[in-house]
BAFI-3210 file (N, C-alpha, C; in Angstrom, 3 decimals, decimal comma, padded with zeros to 6 digits):
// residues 271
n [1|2|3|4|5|6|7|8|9|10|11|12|13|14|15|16|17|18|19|20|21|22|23|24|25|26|27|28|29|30|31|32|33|34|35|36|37|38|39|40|41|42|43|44|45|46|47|48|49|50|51|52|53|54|55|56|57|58|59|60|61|62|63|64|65|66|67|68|69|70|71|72|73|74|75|76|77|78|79|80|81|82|83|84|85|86|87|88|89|90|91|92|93|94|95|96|97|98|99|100|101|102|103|104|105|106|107|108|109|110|111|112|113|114|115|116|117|118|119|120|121|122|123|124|125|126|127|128|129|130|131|132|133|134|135|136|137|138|139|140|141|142|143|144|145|146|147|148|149|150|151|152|153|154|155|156|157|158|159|160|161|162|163|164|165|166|167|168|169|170|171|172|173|174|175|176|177|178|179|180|181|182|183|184|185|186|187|188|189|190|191|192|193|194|195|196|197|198|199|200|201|202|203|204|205|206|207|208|209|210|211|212|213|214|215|216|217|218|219|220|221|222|223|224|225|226|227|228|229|230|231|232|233|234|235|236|237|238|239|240|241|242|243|244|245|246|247|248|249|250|251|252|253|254|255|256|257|258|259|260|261|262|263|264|265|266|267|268|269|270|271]
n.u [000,818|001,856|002,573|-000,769|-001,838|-000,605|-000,072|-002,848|-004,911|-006,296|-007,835|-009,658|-010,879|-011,601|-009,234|-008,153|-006,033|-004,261|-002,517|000,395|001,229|000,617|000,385|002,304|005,737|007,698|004,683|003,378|003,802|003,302|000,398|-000,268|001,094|-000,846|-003,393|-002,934|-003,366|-005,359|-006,553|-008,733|-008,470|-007,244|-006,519|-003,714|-002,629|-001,193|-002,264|-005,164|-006,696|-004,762|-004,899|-007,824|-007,616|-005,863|-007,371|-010,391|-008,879|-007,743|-010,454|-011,777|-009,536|-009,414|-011,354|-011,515|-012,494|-011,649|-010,989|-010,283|-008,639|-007,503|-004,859|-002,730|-000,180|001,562|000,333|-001,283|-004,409|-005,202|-003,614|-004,812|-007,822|-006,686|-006,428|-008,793|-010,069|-008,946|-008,778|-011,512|-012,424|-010,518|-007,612|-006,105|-003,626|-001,300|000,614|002,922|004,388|004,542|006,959|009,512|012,472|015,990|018,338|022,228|023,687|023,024|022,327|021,988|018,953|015,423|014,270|011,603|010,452|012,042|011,106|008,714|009,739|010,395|007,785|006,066|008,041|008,279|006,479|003,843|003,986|004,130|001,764|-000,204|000,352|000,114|-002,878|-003,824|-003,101|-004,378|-006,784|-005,677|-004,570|-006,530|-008,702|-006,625|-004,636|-003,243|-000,727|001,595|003,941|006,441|008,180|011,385|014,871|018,376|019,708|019,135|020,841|023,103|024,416|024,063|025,866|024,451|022,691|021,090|018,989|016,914|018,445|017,946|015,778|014,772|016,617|014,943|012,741|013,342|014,759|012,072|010,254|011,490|011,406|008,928|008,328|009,152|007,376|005,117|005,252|003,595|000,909|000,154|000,120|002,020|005,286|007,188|010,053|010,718|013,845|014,624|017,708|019,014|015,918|014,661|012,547|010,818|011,871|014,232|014,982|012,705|013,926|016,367|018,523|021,406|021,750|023,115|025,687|025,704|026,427|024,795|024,665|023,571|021,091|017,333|014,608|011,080|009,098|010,397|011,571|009,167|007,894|009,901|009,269|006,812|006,742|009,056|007,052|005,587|006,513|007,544|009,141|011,249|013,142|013,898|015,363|015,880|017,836|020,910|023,272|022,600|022,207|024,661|025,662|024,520|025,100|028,091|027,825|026,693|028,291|031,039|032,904|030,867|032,358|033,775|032,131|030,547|032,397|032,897|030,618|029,954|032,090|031,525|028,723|029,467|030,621|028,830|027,105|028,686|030,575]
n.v [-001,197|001,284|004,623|007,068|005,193|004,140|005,874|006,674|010,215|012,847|013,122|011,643|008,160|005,737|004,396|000,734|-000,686|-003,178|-004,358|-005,603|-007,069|-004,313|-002,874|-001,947|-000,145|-000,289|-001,411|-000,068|002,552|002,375|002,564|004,747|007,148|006,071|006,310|008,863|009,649|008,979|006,360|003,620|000,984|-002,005|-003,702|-005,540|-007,890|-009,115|-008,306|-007,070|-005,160|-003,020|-002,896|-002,145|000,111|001,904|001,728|003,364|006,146|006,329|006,282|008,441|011,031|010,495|010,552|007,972|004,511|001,671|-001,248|-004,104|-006,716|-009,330|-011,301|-014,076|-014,515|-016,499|-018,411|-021,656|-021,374|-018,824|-017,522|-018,862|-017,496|-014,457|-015,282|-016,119|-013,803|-011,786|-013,284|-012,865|-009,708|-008,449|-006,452|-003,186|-002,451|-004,617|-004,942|-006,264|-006,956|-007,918|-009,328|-011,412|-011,981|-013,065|-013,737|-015,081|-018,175|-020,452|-023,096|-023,299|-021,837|-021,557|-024,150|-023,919|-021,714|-020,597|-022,012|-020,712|-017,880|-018,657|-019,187|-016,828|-014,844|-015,696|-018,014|-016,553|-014,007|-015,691|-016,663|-014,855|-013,466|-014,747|-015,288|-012,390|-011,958|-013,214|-011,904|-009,383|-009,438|-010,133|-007,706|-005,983|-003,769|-002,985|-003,229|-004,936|-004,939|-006,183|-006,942|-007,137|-006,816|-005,048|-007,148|-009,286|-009,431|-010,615|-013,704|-013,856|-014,627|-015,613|-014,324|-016,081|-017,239|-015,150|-013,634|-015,314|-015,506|-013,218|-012,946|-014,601|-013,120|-010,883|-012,536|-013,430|-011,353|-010,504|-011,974|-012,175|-009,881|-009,385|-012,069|-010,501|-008,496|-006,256|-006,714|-004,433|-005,025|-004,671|-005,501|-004,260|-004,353|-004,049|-002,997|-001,707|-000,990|-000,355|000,519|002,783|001,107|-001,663|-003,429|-004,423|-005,015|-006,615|-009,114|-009,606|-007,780|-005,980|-003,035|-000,893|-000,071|000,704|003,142|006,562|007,762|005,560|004,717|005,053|006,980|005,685|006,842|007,966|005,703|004,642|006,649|006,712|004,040|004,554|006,122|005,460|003,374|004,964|005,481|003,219|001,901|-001,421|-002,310|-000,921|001,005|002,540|005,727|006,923|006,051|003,372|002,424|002,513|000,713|-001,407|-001,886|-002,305|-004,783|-006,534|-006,519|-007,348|-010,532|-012,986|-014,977|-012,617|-010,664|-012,033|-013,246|-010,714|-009,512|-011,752|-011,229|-008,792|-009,136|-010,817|-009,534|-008,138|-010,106|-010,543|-012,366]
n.w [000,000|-000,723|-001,162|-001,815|-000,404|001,889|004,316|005,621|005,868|007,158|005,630|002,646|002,052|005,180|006,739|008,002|010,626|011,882|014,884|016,720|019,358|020,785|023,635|024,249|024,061|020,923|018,979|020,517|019,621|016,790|016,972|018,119|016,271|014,532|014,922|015,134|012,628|011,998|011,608|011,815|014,304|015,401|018,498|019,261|022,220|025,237|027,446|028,644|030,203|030,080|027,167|027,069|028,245|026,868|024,136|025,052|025,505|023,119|021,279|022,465|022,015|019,219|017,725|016,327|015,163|017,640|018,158|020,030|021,255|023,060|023,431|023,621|021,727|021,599|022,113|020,563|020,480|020,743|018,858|016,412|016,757|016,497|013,536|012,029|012,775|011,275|008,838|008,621|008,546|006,865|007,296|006,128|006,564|008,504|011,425|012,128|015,031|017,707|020,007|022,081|023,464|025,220|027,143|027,148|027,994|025,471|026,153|028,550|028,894|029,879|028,356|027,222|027,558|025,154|022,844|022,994|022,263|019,581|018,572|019,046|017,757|014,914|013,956|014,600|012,777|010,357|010,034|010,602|008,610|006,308|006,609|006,263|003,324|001,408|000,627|000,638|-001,911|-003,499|-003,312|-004,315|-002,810|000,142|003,128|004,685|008,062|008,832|011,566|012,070|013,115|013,837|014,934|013,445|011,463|011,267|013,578|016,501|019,414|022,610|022,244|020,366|019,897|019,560|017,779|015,448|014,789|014,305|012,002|010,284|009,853|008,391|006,241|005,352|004,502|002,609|000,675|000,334|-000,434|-003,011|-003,977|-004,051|-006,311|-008,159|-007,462|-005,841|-003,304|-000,294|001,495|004,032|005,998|009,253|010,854|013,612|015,890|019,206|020,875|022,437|025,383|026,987|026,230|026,873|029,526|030,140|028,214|030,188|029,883|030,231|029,519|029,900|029,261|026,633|024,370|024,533|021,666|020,385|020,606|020,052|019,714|020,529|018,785|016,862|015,348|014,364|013,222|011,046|009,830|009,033|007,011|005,488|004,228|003,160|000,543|-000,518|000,479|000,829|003,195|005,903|007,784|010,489|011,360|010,812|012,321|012,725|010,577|009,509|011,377|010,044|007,340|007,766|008,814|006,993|004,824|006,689|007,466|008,803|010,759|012,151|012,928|014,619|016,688|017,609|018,971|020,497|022,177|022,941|024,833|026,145|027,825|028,867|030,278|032,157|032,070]
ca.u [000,000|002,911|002,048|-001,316|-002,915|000,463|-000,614|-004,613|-004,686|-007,560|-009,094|-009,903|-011,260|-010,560|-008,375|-007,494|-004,704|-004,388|-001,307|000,237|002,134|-000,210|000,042|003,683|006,969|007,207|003,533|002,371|004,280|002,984|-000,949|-000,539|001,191|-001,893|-004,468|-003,047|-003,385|-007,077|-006,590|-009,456|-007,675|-007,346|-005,397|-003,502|-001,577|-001,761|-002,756|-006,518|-006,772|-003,926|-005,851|-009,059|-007,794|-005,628|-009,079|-011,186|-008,422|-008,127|-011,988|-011,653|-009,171|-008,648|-012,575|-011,692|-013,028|-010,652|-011,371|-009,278|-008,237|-006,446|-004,590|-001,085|-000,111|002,533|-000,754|-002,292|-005,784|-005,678|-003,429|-005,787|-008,478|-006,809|-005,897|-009,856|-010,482|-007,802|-009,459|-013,202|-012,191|-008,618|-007,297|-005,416|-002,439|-000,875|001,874|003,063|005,228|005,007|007,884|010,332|013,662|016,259|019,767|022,185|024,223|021,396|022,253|020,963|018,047|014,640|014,000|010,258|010,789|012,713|010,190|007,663|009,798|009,994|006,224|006,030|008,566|008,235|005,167|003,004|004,437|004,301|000,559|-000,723|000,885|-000,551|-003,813|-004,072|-002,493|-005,403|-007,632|-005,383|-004,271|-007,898|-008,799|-005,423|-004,290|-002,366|000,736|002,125|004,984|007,494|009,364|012,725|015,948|019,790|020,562|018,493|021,893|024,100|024,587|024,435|026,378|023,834|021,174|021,066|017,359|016,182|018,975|018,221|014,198|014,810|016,374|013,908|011,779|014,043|014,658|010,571|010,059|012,245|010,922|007,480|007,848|009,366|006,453|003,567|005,450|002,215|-000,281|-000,531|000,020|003,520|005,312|008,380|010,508|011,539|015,021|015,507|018,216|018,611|014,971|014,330|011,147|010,576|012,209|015,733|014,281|012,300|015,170|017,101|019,783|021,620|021,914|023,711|026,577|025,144|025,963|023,489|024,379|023,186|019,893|016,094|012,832|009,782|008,180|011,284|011,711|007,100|007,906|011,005|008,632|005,518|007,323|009,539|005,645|005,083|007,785|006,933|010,489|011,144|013,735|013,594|016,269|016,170|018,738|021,856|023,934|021,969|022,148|025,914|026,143|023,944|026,193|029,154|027,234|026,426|029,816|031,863|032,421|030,148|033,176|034,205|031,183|030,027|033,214|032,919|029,203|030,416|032,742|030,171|027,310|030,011|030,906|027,287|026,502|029,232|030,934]
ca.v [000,000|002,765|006,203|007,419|004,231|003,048|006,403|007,664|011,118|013,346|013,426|010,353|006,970|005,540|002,951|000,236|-001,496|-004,690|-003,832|-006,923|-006,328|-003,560|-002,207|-001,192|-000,406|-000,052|-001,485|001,347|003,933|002,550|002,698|006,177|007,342|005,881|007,013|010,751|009,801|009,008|005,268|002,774|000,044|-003,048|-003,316|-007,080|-007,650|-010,088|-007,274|-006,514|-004,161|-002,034|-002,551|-001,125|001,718|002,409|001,689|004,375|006,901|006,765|006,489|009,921|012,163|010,752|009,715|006,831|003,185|000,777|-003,066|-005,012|-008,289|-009,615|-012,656|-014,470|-015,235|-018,126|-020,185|-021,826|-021,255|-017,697|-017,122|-019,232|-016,421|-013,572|-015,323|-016,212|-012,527|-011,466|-013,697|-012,026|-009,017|-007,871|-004,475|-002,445|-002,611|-005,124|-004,852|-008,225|-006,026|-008,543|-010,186|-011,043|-012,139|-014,201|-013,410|-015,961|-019,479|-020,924|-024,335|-022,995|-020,855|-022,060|-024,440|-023,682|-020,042|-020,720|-022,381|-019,435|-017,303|-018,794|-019,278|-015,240|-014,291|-016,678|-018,456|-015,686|-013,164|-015,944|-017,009|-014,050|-012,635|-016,184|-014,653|-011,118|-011,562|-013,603|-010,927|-008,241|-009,440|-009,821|-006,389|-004,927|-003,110|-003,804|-003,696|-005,653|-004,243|-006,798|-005,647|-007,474|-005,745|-005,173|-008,388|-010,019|-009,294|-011,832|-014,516|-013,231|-015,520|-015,172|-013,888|-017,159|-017,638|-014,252|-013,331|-016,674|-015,205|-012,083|-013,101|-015,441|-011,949|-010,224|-013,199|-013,758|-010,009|-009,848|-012,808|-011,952|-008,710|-009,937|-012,181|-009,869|-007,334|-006,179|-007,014|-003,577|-005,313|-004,058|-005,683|-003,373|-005,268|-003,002|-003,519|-001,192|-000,669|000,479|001,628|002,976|000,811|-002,101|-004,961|-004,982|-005,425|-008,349|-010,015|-009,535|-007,286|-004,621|-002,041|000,678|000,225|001,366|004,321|007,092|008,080|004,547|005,068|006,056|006,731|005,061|007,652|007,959|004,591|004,421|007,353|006,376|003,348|004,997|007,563|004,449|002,704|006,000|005,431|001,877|001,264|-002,663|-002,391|000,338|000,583|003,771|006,312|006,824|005,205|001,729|002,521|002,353|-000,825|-002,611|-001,975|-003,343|-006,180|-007,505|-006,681|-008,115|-011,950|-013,675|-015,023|-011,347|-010,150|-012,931|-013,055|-008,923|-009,866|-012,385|-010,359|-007,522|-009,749|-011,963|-008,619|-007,777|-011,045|-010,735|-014,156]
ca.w [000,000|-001,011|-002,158|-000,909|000,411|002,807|005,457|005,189|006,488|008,106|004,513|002,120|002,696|006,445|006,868|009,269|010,907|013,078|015,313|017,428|020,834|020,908|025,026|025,322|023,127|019,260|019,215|021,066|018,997|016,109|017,441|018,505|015,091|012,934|015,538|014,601|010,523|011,896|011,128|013,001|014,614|016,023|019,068|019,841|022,802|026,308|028,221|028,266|031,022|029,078|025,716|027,212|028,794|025,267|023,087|025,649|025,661|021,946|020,452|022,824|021,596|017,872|017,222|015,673|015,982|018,151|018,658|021,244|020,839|023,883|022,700|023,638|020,261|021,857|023,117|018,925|020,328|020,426|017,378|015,410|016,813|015,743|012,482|012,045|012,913|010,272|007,774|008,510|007,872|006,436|007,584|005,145|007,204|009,495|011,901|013,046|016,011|019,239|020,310|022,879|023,501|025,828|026,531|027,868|026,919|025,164|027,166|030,288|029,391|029,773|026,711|026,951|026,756|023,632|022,165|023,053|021,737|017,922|017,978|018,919|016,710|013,541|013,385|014,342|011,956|009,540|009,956|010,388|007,005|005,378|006,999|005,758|002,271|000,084|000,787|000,236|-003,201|-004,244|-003,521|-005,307|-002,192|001,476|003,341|006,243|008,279|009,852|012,861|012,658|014,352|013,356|015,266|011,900|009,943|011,962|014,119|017,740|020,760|023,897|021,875|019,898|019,365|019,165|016,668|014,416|014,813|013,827|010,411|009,394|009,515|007,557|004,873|004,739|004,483|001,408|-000,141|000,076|-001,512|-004,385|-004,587|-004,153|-006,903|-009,392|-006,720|-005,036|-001,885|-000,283|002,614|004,816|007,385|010,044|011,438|014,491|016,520|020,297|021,100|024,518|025,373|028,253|025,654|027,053|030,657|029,974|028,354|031,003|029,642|030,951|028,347|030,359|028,798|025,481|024,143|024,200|020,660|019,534|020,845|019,520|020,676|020,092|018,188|015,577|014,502|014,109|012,220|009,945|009,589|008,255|006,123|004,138|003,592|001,850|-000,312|-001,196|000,653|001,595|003,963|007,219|008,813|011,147|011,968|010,469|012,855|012,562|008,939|009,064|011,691|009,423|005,746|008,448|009,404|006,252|004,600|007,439|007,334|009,462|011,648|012,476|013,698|015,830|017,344|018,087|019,315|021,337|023,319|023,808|025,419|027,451|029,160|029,526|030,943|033,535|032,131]
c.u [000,855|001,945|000,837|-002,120|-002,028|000,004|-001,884|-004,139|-006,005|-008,598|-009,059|-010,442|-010,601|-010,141|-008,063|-006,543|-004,951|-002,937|-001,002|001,093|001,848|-000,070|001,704|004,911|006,681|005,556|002,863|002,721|003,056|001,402|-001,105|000,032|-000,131|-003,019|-004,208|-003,791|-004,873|-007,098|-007,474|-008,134|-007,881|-006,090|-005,008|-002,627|-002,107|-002,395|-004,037|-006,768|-005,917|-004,995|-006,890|-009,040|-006,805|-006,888|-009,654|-010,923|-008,254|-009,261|-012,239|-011,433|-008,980|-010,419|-012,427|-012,130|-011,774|-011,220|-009,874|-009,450|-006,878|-005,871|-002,787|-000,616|000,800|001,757|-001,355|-003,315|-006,230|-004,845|-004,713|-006,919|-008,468|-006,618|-007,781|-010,487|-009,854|-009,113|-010,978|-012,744|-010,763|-008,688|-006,169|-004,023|-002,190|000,316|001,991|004,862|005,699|005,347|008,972|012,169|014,044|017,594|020,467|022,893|023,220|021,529|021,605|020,326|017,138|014,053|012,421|010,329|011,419|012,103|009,149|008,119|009,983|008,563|006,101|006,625|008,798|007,309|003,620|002,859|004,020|002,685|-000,456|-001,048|-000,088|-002,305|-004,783|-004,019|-003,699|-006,462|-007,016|-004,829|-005,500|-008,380|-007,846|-004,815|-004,286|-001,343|000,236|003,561|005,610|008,196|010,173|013,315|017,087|019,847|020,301|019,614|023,279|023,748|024,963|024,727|025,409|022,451|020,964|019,799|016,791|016,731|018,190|016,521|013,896|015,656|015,654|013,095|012,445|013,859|013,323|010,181|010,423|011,313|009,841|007,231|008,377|008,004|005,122|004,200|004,447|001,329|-000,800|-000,456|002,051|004,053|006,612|008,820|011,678|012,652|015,494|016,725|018,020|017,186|015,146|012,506|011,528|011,424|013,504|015,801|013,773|012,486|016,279|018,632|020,222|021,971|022,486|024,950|026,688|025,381|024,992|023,285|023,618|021,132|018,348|015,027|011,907|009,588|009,485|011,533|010,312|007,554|008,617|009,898|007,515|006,389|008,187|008,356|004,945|005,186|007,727|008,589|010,388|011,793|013,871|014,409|017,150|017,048|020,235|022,934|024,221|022,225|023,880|026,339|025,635|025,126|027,419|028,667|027,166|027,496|030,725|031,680|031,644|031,672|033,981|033,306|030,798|030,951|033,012|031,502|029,432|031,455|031,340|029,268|028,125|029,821|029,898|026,893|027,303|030,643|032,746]
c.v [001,252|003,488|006,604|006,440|004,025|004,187|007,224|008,940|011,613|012,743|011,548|009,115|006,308|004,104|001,680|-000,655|-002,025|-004,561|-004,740|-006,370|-004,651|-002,536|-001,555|-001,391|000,479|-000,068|-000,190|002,745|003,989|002,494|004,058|007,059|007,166|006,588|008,747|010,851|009,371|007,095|004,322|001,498|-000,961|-003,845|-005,189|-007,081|-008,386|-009,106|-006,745|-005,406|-003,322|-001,665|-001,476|-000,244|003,006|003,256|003,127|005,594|007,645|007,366|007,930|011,147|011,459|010,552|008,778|005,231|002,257|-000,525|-003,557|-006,535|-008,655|-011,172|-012,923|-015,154|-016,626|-019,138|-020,573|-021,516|-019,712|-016,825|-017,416|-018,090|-015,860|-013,829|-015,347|-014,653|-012,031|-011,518|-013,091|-010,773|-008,086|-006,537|-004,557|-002,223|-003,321|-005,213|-005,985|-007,445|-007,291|-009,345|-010,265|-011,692|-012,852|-013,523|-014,345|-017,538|-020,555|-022,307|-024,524|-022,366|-021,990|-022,581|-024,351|-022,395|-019,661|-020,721|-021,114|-018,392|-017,620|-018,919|-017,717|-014,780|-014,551|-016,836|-018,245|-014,060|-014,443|-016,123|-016,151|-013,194|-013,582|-015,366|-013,396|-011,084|-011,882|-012,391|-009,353|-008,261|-009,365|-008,315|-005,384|-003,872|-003,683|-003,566|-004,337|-004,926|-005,274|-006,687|-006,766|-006,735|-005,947|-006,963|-009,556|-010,301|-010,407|-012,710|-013,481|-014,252|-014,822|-014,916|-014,964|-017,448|-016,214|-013,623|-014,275|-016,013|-014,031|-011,648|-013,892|-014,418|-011,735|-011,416|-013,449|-012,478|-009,935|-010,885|-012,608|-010,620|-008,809|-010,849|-011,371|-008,802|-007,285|-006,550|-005,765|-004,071|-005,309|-004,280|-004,602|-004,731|-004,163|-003,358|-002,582|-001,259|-000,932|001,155|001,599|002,176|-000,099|-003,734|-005,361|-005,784|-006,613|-009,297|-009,811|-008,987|-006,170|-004,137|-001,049|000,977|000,427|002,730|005,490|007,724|006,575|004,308|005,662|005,959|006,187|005,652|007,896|006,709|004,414|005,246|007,022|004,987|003,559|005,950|006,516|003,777|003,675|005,680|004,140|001,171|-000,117|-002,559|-000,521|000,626|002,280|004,627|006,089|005,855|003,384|001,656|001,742|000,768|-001,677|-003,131|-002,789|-004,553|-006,816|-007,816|-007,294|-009,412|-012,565|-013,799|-013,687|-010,935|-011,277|-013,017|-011,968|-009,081|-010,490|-011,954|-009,140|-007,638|-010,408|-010,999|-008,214|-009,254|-011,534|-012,030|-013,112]
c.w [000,000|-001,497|-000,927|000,145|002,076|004,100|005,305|006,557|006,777|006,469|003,847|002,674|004,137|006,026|007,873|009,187|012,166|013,935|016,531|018,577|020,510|022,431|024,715|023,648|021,981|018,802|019,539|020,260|017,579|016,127|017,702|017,023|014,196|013,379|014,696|013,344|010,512|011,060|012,346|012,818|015,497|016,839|019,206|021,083|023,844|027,274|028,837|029,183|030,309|027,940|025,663|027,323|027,667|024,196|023,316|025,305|024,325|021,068|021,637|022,377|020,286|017,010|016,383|016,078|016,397|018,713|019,784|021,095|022,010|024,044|023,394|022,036|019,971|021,795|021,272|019,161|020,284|019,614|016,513|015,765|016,229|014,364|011,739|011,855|011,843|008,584|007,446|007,792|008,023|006,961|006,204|005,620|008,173|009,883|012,976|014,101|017,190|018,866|021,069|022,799|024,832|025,720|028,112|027,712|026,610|026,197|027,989|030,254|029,128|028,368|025,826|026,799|025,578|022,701|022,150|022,374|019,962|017,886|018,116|017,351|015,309|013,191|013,577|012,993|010,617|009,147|010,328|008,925|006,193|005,743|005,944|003,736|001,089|-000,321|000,206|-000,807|-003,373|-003,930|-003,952|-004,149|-000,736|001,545|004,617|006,505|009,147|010,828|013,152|013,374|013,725|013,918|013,895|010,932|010,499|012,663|015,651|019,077|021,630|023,213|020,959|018,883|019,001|017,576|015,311|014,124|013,721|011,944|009,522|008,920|008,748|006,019|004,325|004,347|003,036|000,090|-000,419|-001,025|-002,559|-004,997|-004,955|-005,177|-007,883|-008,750|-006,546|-003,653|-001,369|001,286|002,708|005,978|008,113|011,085|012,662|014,736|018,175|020,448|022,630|024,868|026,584|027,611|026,461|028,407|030,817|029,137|028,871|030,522|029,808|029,707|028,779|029,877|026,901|025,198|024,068|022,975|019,354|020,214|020,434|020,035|019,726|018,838|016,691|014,793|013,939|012,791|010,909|009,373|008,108|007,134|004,852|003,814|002,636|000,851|-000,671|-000,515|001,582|002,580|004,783|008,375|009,900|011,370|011,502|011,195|012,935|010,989|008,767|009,639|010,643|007,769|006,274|008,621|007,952|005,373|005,063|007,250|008,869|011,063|012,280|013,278|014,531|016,500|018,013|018,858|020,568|022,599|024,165|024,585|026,145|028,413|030,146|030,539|032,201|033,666|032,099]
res [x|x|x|x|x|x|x|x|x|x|x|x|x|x|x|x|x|x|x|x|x|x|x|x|x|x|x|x|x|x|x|x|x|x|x|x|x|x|x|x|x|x|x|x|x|x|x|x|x|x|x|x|x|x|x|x|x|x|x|x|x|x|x|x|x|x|x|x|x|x|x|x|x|x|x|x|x|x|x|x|x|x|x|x|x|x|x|x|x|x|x|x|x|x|x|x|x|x|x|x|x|x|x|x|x|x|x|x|x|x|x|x|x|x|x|x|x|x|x|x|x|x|x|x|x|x|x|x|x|x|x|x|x|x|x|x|x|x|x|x|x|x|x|x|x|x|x|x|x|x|x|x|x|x|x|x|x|x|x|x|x|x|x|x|x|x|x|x|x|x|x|x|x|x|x|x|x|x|x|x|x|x|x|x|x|x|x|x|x|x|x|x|x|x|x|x|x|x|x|x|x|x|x|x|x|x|x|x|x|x|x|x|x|x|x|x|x|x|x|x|x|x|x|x|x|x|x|x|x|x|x|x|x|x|x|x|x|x|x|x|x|x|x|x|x|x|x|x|x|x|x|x|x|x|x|x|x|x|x|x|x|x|x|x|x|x|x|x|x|x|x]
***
């Protein structure tokens, strides 16, 4: 949905968007961003007490319509839901956003939390997309927005599973929009960085030793987001700085950077 369909503004036909890890983070940036552009929406996220008091606060100050959908998308019975819900009726934009992370020598982290996290980060992004897409080729118009991360461009020691997660997005992202080219239907896969949000926390990682020039807020990466969906651009990769790790990352040989990775997260992890 590049050009004028990818952000509806006060004027023209309304639009909606299905928006997943919905209460907190990126999620929330990008719910409060579409709300402005006057986009109805449909919030996802485990939260429901959050959701509601989102929904209320919104159909307030933006008058637009907001549904809630309070779903774990790890558990199949309430993916298959929202995928059911999906299938009723398509939104014009979906952002397959929620997902968590793990940091840690994969050996000894919880191997059920592992697992939770590829069904989050894989095979909800994937079966959701499978979801949305029949519908939005037959009506000639759609995007989906992916929310990978830099770590997508390597192999990350400690971060193991989330890294390995986070390029399956990226490689399905790319692939898809090669297939849907001449549809009108237009996927993005958004590769952050450093955001300041609640993710690093509940994968247990200290981030203080982060630069604060490698750093962005919520509301700039939503934005850099929406602004390359203008632009029909596939890849989103925020902020100059991330811009530049990423051209290193994919240039460098594999054994270089995971090595350099591997130091950086031992220190963090104390080992």
């Amino acid at each position: 949905m590049p050009g004028s369909d990818a952000a509806a503004t006060h004027a023209g036909p309304r639009r909606r968007a299905l928006v997943t890890g919905a209460s907190s983070g990126i999620g929330a940036g990008f719910v409060e961003a579409l709300a402005r552009r006057q986009w109805d929406l449909v919030l996802v996220a485990r939260r429901r007490e959050r959701l509601a008091e989102m929904a209320k606060r919104l159909r307030e100050r933006r008058e637009i319509e907001v549904e809630i959908e309070a779903a774990d998308l790890t558990e199949p019975a309430d993916l298959a839901r929202v995928v059911a819900s999906i299938e009723a009726s398509v939104p014009d934009l979906l952002v397959n956003n929620a997902g968590m992370g793990s940091l840690g020598e994969f050996a000894g982290l919880d191997p059920a939390r592992e697992m939770a996290q590829v069904q989050l980060n894989v095979a909800a992004p994937l079966r959701l997309s499978r979801a949305a897409l029949p519908g939005m080729i037959a009506r000639g118009h759609g995007s989906i927005i992916n929310v990978s991360s830099l770590a997508g461009f390597q192999p990350i020691p400690f971060n193991a599973t989330y890294g390995a997660t986070k390029a399956f997005v990226l490689s399905f992202s790319e692939a898809l929009h090669e297939e849907l080219r001449g549809t009108g239907v237009h996927v993005q896969v958004l590769c952050p960085g450093f955001t300041r949000t609640e993710f690093q926390e509940q994968a247990g990682m200290d981030a203080s030793g982060v630069p604060g020039f490698a750093w962005m807020e919520v509301d700039q990466v939503v934005e850099a987001s929406l602004h390359g969906l203008e632009r029909g651009e596939l890849l989103c990769i925020p902020g100059p700085a991330n811009r530049l790790l990423a051209a290193v990352q994919r240039a460098a040989p594999h054994a270089l950077t995971r090595r350099l990775a591997r130091e950086i997260l031992s220190r963090t992890l104390g080992d």
